[in-house]
FINU-23474 format. One record per residue (C-alpha): residue number from 1; residue in three letters; x, y, z. Coordinates in steps of 0.001 Angstrom, whole numbers, plus 500000, padded with zeros to 6 digits. Layout:
BEGIN
    i   aa      px      py      pz
  NUM  ALA       X       Y       Z
...
//
This chain:
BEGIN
    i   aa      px      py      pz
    1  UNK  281002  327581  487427
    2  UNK  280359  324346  485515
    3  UNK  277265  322434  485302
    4  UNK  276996  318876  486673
    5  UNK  276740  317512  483153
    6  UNK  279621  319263  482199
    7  UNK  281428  318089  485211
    8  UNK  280456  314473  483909
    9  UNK  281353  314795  480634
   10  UNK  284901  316494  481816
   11  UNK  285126  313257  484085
   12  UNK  284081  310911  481452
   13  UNK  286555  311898  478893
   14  UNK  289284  312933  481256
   15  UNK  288611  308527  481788
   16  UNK  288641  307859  478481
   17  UNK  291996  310072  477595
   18  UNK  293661  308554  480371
   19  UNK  292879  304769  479582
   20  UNK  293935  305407  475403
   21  UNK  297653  307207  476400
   22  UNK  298137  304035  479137
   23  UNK  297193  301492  476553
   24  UNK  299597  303671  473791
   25  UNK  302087  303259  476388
   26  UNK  302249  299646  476583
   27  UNK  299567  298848  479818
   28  UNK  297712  295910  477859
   29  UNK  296441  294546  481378
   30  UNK  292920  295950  482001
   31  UNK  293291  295053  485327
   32  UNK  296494  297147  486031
   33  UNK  295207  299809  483735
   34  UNK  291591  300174  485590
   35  UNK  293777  300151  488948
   36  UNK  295747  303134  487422
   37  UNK  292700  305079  486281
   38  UNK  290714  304775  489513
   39  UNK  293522  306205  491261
   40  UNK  293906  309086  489097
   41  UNK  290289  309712  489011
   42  UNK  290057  309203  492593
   43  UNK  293336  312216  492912
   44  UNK  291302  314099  490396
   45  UNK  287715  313991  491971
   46  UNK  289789  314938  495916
   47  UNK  291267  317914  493683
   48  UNK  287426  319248  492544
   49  UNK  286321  318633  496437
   50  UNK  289672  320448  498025
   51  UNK  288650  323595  495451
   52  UNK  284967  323434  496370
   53  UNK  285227  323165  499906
   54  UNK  288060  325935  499959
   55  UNK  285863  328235  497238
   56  UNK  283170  327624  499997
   57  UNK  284977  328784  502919
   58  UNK  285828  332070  501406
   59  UNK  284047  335130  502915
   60  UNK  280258  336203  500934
   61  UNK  279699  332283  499963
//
């Protein structure tokens, strides 16, 4: 298992990764590319909770 501050700093640079490769790919508009990202982080973050929730469910946790 990961820490919360790991989880952060995962999130964080997962952010940060995501917004340099969509401004190297031409999305100059912050407003597009922060509509972009908080998608994708939002996909991401619904990914961790489906894994918790489904690591939780399994028998002895």
């Amino acid at each position: 298992m990961i820490s919360s501050n790991e989880a952060k700093y995962l999130i964080r640079y997962s952010v940060k990764s995501l917004g340099e490769i969509g401004y190297q790919l031409g999305f100059n508009d912050p407003l597009l590319l922060a509509s972009i990202l908080r998608n994708q982080v939002a996909i991401f973050l619904h990914s961790i909770e489906s894994s918790f929730f489904n690591i939780m469910r399994q028998p002895g946790n």
